[in-house]
GUDOSE-545563 format. One record per residue (C-alpha): residue number from 1; residue in one letter; x, y, z. Coordinates in pm, whole numbers, plus 50000, padded with zeros to 5 digits. Example, Ala and Ser with C-alpha at 12.3 -4.5 7.8 and 13.67 -1.06 7.14 Angstrom:
% GUDOSE-545563
<rec nr="1" rest="A" X="51230" Y="49550" Z="50780"/>
<rec nr="2" rest="S" X="51367" Y="49894" Z="50714"/>
% end
This chain:
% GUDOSE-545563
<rec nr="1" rest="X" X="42065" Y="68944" Z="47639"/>
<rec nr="2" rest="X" X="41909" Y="68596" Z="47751"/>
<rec nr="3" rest="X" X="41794" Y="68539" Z="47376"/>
<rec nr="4" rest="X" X="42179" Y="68598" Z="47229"/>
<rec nr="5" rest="X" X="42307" Y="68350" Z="47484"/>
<rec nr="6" rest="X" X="42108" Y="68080" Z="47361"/>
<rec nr="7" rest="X" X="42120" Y="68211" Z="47007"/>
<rec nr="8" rest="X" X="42515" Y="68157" Z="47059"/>
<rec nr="9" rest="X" X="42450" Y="67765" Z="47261"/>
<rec nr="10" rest="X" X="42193" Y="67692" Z="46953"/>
<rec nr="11" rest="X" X="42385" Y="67781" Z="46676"/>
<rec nr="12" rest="X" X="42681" Y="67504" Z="46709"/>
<rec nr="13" rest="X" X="42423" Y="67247" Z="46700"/>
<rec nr="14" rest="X" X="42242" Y="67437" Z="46379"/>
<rec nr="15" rest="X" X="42565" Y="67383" Z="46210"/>
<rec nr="16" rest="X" X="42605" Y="67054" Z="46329"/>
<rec nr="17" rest="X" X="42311" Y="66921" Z="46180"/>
<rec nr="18" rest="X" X="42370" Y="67087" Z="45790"/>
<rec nr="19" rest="X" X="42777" Y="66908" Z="45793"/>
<rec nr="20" rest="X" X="42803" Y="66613" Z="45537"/>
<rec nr="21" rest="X" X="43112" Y="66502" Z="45687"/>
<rec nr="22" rest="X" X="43192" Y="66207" Z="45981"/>
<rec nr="23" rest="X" X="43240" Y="66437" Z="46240"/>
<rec nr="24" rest="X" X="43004" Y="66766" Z="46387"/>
<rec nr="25" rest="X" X="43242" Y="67020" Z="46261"/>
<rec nr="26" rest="X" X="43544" Y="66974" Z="46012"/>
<rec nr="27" rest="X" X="43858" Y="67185" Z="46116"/>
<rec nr="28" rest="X" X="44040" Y="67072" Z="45818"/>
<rec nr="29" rest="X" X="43799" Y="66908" Z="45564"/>
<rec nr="30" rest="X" X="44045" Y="66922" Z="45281"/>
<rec nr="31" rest="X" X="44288" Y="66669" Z="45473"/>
<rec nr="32" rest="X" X="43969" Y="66443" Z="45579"/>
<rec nr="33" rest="X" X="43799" Y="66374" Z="45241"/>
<rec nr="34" rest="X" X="44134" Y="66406" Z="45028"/>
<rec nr="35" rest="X" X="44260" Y="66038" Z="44843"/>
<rec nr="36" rest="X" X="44499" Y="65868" Z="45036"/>
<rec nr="37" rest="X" X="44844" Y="65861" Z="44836"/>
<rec nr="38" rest="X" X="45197" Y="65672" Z="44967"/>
<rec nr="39" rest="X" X="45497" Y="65845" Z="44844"/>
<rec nr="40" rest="X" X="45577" Y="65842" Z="44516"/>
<rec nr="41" rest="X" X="45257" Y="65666" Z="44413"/>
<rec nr="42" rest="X" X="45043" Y="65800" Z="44094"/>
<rec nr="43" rest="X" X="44684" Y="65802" Z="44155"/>
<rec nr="44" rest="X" X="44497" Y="65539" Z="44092"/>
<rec nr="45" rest="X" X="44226" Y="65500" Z="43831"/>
<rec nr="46" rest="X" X="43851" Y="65496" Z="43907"/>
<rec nr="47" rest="X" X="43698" Y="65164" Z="43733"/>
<rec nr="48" rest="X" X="43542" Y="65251" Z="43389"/>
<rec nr="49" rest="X" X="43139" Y="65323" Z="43434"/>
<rec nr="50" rest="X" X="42921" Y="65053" Z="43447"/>
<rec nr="51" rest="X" X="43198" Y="64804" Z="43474"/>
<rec nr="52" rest="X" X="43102" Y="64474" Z="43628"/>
<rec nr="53" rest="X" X="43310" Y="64355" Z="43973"/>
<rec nr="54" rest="X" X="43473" Y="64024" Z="43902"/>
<rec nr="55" rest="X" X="43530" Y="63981" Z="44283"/>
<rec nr="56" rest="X" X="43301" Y="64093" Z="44604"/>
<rec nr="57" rest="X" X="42958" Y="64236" Z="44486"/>
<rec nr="58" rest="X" X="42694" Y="64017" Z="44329"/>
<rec nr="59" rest="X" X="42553" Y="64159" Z="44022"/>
<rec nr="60" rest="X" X="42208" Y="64376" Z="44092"/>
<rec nr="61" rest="X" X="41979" Y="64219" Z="43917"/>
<rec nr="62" rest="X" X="41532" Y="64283" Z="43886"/>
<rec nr="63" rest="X" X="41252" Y="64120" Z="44042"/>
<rec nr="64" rest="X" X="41203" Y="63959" Z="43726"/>
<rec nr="65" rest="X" X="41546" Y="63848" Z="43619"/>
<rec nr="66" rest="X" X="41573" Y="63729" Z="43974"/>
<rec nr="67" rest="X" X="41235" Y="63495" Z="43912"/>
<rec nr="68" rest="X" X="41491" Y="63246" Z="43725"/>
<rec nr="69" rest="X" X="41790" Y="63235" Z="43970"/>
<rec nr="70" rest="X" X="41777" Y="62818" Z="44117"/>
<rec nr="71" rest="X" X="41929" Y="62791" Z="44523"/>
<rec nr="72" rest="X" X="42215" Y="62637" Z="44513"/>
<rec nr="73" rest="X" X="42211" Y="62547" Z="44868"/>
<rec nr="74" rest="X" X="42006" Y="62264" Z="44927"/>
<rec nr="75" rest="X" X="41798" Y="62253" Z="45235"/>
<rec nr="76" rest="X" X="41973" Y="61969" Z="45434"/>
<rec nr="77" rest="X" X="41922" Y="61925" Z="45787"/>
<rec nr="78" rest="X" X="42240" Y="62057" Z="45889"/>
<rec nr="79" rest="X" X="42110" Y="62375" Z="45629"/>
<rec nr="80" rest="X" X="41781" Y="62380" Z="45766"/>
<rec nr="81" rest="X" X="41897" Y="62424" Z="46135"/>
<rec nr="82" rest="X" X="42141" Y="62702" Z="46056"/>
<rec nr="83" rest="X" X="41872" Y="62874" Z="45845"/>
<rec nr="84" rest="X" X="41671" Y="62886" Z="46177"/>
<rec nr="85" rest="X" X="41914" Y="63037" Z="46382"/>
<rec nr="86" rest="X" X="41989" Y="63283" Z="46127"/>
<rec nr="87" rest="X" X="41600" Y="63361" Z="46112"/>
<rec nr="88" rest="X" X="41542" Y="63350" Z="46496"/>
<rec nr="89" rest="X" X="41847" Y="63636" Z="46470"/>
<rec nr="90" rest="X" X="41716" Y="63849" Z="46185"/>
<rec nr="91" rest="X" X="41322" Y="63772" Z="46085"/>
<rec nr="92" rest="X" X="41150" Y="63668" Z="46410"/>
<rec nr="93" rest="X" X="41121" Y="63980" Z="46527"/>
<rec nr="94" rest="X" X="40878" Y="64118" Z="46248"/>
<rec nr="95" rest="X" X="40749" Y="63755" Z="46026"/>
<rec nr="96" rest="X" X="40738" Y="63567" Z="46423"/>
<rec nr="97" rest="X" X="40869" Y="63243" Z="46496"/>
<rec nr="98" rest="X" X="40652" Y="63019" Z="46230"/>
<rec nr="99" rest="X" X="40681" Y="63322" Z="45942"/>
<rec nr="100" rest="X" X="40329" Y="63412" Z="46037"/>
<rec nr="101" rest="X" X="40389" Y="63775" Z="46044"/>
<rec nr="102" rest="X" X="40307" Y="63813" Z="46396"/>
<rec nr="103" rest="X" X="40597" Y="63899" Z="46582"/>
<rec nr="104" rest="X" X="40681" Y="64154" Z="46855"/>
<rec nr="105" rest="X" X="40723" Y="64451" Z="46619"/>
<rec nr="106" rest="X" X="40431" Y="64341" Z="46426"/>
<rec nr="107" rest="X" X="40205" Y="64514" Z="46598"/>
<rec nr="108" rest="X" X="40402" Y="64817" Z="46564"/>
<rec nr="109" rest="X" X="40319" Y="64811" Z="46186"/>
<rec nr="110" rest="X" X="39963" Y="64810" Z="46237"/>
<rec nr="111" rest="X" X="39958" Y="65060" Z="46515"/>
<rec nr="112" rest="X" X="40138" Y="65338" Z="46275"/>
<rec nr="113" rest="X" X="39911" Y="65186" Z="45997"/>
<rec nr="114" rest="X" X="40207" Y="65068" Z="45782"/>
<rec nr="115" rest="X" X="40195" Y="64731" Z="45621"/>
<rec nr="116" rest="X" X="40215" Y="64447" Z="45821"/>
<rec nr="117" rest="X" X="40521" Y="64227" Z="45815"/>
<rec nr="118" rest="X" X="40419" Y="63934" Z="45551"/>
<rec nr="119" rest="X" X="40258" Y="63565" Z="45662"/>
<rec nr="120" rest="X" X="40543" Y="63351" Z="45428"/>
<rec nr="121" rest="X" X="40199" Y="63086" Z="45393"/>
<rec nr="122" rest="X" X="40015" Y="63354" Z="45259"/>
<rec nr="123" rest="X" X="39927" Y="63270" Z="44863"/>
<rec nr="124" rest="X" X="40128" Y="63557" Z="44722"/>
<rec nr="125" rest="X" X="40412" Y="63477" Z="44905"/>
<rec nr="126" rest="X" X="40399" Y="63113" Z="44833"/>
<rec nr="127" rest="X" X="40365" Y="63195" Z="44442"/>
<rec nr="128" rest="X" X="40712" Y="63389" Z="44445"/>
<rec nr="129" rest="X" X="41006" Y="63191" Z="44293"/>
<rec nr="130" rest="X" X="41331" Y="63103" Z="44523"/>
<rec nr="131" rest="X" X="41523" Y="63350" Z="44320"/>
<rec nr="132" rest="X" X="41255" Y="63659" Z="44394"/>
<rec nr="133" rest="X" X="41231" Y="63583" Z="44743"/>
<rec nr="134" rest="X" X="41650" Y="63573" Z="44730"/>
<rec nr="135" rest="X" X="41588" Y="63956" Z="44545"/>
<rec nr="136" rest="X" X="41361" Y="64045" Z="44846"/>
<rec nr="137" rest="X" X="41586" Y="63932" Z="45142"/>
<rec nr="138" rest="X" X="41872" Y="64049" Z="44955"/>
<rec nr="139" rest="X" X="41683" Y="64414" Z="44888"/>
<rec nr="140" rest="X" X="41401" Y="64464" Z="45086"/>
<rec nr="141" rest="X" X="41039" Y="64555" Z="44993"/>
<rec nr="142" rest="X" X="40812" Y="64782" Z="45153"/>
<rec nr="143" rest="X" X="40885" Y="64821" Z="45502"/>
<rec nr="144" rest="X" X="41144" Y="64542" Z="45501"/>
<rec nr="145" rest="X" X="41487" Y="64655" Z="45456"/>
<rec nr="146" rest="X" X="41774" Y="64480" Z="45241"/>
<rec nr="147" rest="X" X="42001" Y="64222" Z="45398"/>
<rec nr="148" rest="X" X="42238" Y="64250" Z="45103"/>
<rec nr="149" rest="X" X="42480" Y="64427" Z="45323"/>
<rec nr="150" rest="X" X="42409" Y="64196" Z="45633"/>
<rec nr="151" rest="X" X="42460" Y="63868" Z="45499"/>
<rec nr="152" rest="X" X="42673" Y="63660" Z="45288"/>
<rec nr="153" rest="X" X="42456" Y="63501" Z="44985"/>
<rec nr="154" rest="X" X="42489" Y="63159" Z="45142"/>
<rec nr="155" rest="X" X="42279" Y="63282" Z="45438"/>
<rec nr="156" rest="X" X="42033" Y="63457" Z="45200"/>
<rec nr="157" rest="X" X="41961" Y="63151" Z="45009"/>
<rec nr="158" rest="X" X="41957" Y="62978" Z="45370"/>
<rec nr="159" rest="X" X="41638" Y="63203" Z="45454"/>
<rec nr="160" rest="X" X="41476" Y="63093" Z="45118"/>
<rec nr="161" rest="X" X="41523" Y="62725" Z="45263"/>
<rec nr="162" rest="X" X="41351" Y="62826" Z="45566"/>
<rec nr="163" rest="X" X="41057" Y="62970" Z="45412"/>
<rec nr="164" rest="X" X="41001" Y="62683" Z="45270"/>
<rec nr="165" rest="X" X="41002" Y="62477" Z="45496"/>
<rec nr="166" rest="X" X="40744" Y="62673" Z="45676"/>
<rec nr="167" rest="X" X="40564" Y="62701" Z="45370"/>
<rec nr="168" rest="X" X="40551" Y="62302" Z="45372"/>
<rec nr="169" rest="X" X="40759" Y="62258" Z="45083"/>
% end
């Protein structure tokens, strides 16, 4: 008897976890998911495939075809200042306040034997274009995840300022 009761408390949260949807359990999943219509209204079209946004999203480009992209924000000191606020806020926790890869979670890395956080004055670093390290802010690498979603393109291309400046450049 004891093992049906908690068969019948376990089994809600079973289900729970196999739903696709926003909430635990969908009453009425046809009316959730369905396309919003007004009165009246046709349905609208889906964009042709592989069409190319003339608004909103940037255009996903390769490491490679990246390499050639020149920042068009140019590291003034007004630039400079706001890229370090924007670093202290995203980057300092892992890279550490001089980009030497040494910051609090840092050691976190090396505990679970993942790849440390890079050193921005390491060679390899250094040797990367502004447009690839734009293409790995804006879409992570290894253990660092994208900030496509995060931040506007200015900011990106901010970040790219500040790594150079702690590069010396």
């Amino acid at each position: 008897m004891r093992w049906v009761l908690l068969a019948a408390l376990a089994l809600p949260l079973v289900a729970a976890c196999y739903t696709t949807g926003a909430y635990p359990v969908d009453y009425f999943p046809e009316m959730h998911y369905a396309a919003a219509y007004r009165r009246q209204e046709p349905p609208r079209l889906a964009p042709p495939t592989a069409s190319v946004p003339v608004t909103g999203r940037e255009r996903p480009r390769t490491l490679q075809e990246a390499a050639a992209l020149p920042n068009p924000v140019p590291a003034t000191p007004d630039n400079l200042a706001r890229a370090q606020r924007l670093y202290q806020i995203n980057c300092s926790a892992c890279h550490g306040a001089n980009g030497r890869g040494d910051g609090v979670v840092a050691a976190w890395f090396v505990h679970e034997g993942q790849t440390p956080p890079a050193d921005y004055t390491n060679p390899g670093v250094a040797s990367l274009s502004d447009g690839q390290l734009y293409w790995v802010v804006t879409n992570g690498l290894g253990g660092m995840p994208a900030f496509g979603s995060l931040l506007t393109p200015e900011e990106r291309w901010l970040l790219v300022d500040f790594i150079r400046q702690v590069q010396g450049r």
